[in-house]
Predicted model as a PDB file, atoms N, CA, C, CB and O in Angstrom, pLDDT in the B-factor column:
MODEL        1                                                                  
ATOM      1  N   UNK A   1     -27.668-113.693  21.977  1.00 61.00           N  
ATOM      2  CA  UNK A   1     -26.720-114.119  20.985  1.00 61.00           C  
ATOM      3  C   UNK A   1     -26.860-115.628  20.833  1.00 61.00           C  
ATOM      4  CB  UNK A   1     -25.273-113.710  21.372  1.00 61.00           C  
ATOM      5  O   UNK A   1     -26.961-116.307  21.855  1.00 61.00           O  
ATOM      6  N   UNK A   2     -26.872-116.181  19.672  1.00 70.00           N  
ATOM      7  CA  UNK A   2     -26.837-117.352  19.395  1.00 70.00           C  
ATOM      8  C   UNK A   2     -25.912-118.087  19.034  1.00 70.00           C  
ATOM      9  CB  UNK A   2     -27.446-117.478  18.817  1.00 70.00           C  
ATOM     10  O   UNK A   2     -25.010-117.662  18.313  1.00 70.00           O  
ATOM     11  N   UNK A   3     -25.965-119.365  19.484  1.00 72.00           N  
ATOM     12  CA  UNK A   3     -24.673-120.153  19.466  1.00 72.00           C  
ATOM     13  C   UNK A   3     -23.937-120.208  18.310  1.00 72.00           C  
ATOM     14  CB  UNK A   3     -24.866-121.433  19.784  1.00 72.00           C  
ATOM     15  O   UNK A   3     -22.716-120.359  18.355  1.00 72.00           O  
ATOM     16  N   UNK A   4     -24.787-120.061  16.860  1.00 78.00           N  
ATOM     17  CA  UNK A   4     -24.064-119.620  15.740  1.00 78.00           C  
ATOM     18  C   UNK A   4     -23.135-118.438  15.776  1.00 78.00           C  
ATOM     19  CB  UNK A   4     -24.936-119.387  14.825  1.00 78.00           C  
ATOM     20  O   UNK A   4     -21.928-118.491  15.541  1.00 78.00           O  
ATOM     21  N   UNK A   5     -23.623-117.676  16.002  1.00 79.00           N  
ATOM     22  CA  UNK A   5     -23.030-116.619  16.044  1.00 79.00           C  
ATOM     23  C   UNK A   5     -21.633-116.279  17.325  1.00 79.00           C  
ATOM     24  CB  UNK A   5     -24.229-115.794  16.119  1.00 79.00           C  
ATOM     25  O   UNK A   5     -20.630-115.569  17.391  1.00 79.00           O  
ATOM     26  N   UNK A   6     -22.198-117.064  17.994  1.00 71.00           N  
ATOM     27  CA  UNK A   6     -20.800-117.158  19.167  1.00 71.00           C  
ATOM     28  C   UNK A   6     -19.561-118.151  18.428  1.00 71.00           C  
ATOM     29  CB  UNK A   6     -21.395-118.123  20.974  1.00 71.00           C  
ATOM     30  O   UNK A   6     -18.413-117.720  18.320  1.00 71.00           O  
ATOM     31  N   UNK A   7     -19.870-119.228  18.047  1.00 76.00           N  
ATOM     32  CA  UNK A   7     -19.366-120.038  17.293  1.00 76.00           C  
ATOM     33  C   UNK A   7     -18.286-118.826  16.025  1.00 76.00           C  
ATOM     34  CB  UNK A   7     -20.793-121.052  16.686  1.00 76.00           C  
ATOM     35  O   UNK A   7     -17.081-118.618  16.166  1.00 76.00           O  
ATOM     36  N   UNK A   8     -19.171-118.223  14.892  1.00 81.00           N  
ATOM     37  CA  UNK A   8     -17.987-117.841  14.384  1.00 81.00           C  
ATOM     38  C   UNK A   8     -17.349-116.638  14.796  1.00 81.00           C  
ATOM     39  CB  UNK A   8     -18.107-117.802  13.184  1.00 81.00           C  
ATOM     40  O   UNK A   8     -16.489-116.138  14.071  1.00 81.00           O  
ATOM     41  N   UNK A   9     -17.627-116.187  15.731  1.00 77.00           N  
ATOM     42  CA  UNK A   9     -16.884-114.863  17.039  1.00 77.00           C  
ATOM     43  C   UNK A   9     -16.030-115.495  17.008  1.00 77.00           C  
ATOM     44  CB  UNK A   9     -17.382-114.432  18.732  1.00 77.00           C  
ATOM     45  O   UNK A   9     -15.030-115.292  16.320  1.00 77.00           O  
ATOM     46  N   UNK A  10     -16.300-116.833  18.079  1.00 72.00           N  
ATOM     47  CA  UNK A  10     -14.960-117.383  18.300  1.00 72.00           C  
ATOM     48  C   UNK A  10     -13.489-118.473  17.361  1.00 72.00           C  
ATOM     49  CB  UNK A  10     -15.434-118.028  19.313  1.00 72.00           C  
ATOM     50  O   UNK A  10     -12.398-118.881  17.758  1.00 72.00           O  
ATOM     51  N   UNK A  11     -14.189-118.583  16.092  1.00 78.00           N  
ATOM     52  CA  UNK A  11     -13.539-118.949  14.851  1.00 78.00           C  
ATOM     53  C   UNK A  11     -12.422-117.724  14.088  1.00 78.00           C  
ATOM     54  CB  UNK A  11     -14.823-119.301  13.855  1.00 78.00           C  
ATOM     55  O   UNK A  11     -11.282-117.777  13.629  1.00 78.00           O  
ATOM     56  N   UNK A  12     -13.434-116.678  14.251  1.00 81.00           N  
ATOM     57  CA  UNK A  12     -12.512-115.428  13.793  1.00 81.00           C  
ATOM     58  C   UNK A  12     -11.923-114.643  14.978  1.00 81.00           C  
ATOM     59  CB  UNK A  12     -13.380-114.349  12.899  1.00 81.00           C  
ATOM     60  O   UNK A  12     -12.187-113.446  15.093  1.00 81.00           O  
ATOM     61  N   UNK A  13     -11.266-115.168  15.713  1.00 77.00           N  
ATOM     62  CA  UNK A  13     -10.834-114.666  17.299  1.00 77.00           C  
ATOM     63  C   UNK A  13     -11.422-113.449  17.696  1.00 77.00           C  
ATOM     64  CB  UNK A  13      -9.261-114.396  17.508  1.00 77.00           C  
ATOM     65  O   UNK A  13     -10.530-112.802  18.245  1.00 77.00           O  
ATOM     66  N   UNK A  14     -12.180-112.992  17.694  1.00 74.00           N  
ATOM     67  CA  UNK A  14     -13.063-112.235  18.137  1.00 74.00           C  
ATOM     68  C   UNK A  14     -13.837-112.458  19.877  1.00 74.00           C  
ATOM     69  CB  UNK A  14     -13.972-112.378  16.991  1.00 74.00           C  
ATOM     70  O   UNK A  14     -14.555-111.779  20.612  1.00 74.00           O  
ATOM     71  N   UNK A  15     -13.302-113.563  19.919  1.00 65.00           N  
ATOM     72  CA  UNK A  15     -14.204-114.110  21.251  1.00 65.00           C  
ATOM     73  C   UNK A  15     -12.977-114.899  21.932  1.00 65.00           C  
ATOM     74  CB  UNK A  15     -15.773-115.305  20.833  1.00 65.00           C  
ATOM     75  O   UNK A  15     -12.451-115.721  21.182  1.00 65.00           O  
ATOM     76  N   UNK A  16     -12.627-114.831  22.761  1.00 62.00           N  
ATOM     77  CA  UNK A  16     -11.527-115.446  23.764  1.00 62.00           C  
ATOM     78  C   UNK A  16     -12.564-116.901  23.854  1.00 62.00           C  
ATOM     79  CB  UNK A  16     -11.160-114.345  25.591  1.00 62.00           C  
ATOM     80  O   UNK A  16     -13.772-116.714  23.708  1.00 62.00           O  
ATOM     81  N   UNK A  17     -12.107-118.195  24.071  1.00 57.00           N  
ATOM     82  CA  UNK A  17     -12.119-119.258  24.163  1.00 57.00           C  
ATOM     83  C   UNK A  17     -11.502-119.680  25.556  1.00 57.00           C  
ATOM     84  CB  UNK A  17     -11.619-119.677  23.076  1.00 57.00           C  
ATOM     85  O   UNK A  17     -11.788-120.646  26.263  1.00 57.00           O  
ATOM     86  N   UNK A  18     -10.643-118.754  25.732  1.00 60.00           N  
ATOM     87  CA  UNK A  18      -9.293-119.450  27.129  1.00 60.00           C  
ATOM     88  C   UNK A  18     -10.388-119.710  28.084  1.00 60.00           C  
ATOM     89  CB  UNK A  18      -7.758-118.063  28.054  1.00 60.00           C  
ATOM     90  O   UNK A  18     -10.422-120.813  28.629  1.00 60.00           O  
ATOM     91  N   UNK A  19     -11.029-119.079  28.274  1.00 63.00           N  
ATOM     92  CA  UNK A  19     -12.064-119.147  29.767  1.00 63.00           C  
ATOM     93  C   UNK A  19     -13.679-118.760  29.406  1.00 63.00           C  
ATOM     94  CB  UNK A  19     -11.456-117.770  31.108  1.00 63.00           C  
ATOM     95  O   UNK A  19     -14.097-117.733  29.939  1.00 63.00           O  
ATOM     96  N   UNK A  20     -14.271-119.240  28.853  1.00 66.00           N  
ATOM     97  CA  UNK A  20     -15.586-119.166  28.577  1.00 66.00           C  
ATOM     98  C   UNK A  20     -16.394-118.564  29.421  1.00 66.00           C  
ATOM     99  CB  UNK A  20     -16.029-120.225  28.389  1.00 66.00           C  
ATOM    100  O   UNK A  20     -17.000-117.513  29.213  1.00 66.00           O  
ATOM    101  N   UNK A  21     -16.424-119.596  30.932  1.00 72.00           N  
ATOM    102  CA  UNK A  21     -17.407-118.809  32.163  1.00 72.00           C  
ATOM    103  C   UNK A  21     -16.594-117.275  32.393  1.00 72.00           C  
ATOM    104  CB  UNK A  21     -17.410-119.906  33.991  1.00 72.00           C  
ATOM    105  O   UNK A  21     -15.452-116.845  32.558  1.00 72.00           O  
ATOM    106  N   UNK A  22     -17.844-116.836  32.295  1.00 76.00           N  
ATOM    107  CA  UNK A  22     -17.338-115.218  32.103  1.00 76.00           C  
ATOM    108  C   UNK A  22     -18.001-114.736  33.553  1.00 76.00           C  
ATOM    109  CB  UNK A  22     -18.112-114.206  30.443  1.00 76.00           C  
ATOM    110  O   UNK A  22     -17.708-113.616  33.970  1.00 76.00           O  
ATOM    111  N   UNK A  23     -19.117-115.803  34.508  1.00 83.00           N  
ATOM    112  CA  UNK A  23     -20.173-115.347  35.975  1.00 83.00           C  
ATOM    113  C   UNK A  23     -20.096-116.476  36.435  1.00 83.00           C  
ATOM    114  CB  UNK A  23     -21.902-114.828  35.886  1.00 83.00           C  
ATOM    115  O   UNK A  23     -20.407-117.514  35.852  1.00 83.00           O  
ATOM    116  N   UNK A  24     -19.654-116.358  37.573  1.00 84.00           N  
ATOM    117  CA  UNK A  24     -20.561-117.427  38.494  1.00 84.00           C  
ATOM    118  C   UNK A  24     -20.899-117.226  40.028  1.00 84.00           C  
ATOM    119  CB  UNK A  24     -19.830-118.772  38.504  1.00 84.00           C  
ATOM    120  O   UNK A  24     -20.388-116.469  40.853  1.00 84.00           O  
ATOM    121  N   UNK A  25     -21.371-117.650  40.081  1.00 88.00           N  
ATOM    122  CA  UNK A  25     -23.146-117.047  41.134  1.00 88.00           C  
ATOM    123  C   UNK A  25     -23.160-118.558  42.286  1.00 88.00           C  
ATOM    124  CB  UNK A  25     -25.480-117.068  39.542  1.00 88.00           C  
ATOM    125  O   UNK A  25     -23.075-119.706  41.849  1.00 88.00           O  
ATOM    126  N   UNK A  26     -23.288-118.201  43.826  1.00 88.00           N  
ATOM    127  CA  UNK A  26     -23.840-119.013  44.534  1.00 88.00           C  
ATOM    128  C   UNK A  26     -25.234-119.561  44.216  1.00 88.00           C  
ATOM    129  CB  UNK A  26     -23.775-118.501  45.592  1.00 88.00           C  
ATOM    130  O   UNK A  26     -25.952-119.039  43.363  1.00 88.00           O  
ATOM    131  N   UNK A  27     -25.498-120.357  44.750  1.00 87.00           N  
ATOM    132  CA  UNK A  27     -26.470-121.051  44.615  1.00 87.00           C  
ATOM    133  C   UNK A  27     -27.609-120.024  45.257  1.00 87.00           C  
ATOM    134  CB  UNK A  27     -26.228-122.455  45.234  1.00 87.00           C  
ATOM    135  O   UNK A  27     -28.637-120.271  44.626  1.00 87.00           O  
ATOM    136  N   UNK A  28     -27.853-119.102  46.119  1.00 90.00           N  
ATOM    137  CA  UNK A  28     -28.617-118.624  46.660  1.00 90.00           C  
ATOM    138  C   UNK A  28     -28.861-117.322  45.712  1.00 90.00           C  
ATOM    139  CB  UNK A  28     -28.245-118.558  47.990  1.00 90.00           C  
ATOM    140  O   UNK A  28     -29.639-116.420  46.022  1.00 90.00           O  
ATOM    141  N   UNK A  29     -28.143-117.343  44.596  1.00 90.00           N  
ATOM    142  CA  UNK A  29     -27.950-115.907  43.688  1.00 90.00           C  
ATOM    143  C   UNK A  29     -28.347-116.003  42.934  1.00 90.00           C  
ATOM    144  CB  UNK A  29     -26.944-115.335  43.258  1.00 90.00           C  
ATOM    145  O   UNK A  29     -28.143-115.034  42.203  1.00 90.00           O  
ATOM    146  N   UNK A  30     -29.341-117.221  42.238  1.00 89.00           N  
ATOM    147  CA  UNK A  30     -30.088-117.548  41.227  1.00 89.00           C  
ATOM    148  C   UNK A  30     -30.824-116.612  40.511  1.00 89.00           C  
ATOM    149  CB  UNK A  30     -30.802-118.363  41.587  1.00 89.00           C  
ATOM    150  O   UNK A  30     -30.853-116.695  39.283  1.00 89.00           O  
ATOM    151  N   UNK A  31     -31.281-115.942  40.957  1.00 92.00           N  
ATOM    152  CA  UNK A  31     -32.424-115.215  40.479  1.00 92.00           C  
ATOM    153  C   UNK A  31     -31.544-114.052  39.923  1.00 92.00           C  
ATOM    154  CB  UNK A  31     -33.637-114.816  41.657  1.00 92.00           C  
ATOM    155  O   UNK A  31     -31.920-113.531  38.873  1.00 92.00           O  
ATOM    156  N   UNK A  32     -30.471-113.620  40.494  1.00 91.00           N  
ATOM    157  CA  UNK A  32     -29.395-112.743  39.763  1.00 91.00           C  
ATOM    158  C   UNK A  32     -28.640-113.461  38.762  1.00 91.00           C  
ATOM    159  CB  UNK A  32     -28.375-112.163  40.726  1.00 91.00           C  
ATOM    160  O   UNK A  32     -28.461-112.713  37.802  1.00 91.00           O  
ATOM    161  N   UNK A  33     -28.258-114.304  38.631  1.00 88.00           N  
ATOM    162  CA  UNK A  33     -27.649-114.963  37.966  1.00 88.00           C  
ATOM    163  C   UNK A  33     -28.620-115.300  36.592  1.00 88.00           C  
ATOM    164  CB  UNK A  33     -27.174-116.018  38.823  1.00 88.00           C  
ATOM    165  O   UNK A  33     -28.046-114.727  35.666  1.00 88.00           O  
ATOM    166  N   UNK A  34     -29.313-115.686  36.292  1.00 88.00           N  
ATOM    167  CA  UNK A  34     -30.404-115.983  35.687  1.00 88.00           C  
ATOM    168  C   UNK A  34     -31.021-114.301  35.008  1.00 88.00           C  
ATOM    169  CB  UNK A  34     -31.400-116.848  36.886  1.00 88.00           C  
ATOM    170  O   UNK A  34     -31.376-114.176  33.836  1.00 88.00           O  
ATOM    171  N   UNK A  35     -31.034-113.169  36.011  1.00 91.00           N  
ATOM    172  CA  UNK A  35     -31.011-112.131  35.040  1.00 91.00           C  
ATOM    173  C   UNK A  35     -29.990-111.518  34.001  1.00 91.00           C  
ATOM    174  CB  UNK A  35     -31.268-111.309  35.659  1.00 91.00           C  
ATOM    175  O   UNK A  35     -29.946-110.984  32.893  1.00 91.00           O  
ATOM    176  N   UNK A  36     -29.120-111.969  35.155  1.00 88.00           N  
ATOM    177  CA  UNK A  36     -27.394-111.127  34.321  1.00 88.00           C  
ATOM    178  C   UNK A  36     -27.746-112.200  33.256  1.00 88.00           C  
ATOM    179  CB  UNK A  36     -25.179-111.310  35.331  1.00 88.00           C  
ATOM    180  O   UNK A  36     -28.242-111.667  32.263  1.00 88.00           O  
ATOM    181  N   UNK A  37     -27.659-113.335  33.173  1.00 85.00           N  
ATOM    182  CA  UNK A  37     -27.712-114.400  31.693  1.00 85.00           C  
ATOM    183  C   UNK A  37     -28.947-113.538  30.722  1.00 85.00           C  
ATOM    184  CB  UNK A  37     -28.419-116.505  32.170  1.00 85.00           C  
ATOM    185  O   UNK A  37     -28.662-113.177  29.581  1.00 85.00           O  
ATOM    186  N   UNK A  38     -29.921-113.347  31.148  1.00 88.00           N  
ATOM    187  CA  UNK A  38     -30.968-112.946  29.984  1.00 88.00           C  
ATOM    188  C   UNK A  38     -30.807-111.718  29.638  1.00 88.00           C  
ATOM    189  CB  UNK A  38     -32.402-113.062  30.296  1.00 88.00           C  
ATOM    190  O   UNK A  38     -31.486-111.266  28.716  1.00 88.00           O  
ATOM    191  N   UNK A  39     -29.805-110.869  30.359  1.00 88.00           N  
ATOM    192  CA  UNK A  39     -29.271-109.765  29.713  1.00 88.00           C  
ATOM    193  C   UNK A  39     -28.228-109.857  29.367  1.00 88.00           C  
ATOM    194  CB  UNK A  39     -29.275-108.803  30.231  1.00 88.00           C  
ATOM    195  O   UNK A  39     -27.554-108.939  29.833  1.00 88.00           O  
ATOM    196  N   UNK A  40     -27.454-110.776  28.510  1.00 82.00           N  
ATOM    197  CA  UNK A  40     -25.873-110.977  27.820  1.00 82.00           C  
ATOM    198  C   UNK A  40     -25.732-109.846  27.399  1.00 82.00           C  
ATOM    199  CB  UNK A  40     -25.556-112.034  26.597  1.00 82.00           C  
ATOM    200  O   UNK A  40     -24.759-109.230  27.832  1.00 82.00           O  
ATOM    201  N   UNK A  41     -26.636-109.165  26.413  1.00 83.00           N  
ATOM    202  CA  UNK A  41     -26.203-108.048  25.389  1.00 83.00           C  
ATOM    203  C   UNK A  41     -25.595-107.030  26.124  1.00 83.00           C  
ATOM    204  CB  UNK A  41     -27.371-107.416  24.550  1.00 83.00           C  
ATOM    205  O   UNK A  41     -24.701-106.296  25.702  1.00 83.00           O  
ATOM    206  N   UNK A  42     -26.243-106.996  27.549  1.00 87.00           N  
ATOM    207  CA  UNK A  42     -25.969-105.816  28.187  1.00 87.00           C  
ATOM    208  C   UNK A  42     -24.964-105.721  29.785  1.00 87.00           C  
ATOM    209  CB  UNK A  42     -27.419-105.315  28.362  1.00 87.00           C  
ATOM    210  O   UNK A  42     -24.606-104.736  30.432  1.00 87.00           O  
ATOM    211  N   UNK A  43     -24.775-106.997  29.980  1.00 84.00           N  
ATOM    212  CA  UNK A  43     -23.840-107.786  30.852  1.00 84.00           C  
ATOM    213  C   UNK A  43     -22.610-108.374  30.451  1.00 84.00           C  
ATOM    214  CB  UNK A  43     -24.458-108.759  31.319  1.00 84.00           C  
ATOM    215  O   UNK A  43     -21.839-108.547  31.395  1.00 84.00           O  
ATOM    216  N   UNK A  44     -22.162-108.760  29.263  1.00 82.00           N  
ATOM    217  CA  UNK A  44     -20.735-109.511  28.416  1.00 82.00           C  
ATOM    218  C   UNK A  44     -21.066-111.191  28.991  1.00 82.00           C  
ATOM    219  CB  UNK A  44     -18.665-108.716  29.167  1.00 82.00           C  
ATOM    220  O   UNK A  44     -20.201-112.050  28.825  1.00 82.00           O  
ATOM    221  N   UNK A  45     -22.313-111.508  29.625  1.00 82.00           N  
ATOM    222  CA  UNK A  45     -21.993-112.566  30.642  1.00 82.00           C  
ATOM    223  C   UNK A  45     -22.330-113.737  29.260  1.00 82.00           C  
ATOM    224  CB  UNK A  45     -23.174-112.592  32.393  1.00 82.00           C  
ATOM    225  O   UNK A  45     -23.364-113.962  28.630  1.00 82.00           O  
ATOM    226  N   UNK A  46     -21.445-114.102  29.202  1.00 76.00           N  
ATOM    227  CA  UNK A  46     -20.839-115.737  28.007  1.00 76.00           C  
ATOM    228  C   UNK A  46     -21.949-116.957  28.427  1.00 76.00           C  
ATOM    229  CB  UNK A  46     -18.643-116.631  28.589  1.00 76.00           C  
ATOM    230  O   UNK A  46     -22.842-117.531  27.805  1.00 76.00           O  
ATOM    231  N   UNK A  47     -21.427-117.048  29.793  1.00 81.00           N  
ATOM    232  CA  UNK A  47     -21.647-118.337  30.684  1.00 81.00           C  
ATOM    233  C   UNK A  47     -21.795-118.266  31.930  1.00 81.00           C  
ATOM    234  CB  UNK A  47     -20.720-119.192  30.637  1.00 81.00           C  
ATOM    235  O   UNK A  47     -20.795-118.059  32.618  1.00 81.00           O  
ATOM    236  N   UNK A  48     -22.599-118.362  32.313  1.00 83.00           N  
ATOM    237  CA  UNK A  48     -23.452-118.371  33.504  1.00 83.00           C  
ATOM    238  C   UNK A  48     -22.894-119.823  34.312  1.00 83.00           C  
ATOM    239  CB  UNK A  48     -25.241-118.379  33.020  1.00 83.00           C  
ATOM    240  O   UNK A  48     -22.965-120.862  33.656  1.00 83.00           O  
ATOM    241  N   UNK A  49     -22.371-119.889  35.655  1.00 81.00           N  
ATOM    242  CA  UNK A  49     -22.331-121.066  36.237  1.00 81.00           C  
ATOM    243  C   UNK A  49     -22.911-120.935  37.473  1.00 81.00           C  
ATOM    244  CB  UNK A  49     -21.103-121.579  36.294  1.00 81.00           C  
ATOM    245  O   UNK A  49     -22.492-119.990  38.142  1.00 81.00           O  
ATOM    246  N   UNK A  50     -23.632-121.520  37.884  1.00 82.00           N  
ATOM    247  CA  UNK A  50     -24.229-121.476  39.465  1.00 82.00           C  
ATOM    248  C   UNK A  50     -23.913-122.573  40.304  1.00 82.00           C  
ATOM    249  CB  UNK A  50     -25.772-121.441  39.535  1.00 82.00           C  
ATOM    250  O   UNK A  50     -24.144-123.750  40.024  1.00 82.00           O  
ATOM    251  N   UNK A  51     -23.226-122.040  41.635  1.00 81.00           N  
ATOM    252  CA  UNK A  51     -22.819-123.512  42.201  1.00 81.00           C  
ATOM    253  C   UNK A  51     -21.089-122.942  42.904  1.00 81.00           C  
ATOM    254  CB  UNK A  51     -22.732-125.058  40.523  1.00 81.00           C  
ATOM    255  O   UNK A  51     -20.685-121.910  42.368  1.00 81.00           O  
ATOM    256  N   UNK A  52     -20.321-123.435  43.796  1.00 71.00           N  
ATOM    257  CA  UNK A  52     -19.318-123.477  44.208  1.00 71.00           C  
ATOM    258  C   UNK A  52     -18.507-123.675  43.089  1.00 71.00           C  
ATOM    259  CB  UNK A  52     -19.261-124.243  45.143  1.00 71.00           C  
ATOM    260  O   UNK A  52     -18.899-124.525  42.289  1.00 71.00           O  
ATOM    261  N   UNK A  53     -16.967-122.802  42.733  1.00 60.00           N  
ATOM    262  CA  UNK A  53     -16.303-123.702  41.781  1.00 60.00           C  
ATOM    263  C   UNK A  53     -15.726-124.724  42.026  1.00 60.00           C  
ATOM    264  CB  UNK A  53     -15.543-123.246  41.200  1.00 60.00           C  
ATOM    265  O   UNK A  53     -15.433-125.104  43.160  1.00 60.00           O  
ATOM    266  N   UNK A  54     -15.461-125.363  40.881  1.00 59.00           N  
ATOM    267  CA  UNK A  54     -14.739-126.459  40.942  1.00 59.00           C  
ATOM    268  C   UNK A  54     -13.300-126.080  41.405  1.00 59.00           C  
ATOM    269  CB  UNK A  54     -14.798-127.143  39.646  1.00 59.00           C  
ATOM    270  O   UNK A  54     -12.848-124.939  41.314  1.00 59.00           O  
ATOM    271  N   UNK A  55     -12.509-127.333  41.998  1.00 56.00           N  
ATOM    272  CA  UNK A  55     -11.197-127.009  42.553  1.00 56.00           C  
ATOM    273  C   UNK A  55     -10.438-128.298  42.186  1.00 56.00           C  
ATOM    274  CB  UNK A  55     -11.210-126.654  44.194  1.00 56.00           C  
ATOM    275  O   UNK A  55     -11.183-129.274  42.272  1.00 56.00           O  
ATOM    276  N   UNK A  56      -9.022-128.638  41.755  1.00 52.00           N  
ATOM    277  CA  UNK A  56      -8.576-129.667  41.655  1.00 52.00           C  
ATOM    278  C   UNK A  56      -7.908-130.456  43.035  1.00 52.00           C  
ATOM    279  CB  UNK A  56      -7.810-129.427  40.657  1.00 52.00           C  
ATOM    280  O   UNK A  56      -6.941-130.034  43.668  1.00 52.00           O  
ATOM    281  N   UNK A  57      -8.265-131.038  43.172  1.00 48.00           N  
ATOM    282  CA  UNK A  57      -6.939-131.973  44.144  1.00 48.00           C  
ATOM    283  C   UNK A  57      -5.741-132.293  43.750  1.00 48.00           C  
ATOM    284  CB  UNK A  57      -7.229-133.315  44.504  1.00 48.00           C  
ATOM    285  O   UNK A  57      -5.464-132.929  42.733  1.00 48.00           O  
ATOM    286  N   UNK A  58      -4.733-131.702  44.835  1.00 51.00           N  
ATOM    287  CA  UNK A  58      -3.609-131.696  44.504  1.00 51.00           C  
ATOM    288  C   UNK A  58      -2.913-132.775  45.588  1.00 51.00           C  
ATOM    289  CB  UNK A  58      -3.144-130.266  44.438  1.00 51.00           C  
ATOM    290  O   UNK A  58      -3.184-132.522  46.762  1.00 51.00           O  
ATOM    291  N   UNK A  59      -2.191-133.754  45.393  1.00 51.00           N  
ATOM    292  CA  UNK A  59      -1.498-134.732  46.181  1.00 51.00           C  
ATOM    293  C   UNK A  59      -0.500-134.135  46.767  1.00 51.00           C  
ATOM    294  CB  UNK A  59      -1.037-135.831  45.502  1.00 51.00           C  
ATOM    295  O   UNK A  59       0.141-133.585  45.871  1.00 51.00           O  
ATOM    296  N   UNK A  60       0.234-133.840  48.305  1.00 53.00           N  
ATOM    297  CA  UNK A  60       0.783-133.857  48.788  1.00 53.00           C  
ATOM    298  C   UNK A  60       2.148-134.277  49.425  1.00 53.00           C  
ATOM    299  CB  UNK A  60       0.246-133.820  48.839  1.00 53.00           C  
ATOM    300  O   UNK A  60       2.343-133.911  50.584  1.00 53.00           O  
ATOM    301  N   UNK A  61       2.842-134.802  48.967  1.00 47.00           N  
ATOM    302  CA  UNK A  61       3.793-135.843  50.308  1.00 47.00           C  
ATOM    303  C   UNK A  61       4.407-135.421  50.833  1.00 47.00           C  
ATOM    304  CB  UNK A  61       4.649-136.851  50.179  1.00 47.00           C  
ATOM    305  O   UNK A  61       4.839-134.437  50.233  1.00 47.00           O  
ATOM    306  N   UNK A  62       4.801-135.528  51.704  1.00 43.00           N  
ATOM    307  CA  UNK A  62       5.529-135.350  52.668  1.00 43.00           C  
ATOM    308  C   UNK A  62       7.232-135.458  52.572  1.00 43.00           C  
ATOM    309  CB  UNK A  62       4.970-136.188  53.489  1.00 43.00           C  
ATOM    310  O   UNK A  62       7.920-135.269  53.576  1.00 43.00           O  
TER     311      UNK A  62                                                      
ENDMDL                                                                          
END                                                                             
């Protein structure tokens, strides 16, 4: 699927926007990760992220 075409999916709400990464894969899962992506049509997988997620820091006090 091409970014055009994702583009007006997600113009005509057809495509959720709230959360894009739809996979994400350790770093050692590459080679899975990287297939599930070249099979979107047949996986739903949007966005592929490889890597630990991100986490916010949250301040504390006491």
């Amino acid at each position: 699927m091409d970014r055009h075409t994702l583009l007006c999916m997600a113009t005509a709400d057809r495509l959720s926007t709230a959360q894009p990464v739809t996979r994400a894969f350790p770093l050692e899962r590459m080679e899975e990760a990287c297939d599930v992506f070249a099979r979107t049509a047949d996986t739903g997988a949007l966005e592929v992220v490889l890597g630990e997620p991100s986490r916010e820091a949250v301040a504390v006090s006491a």
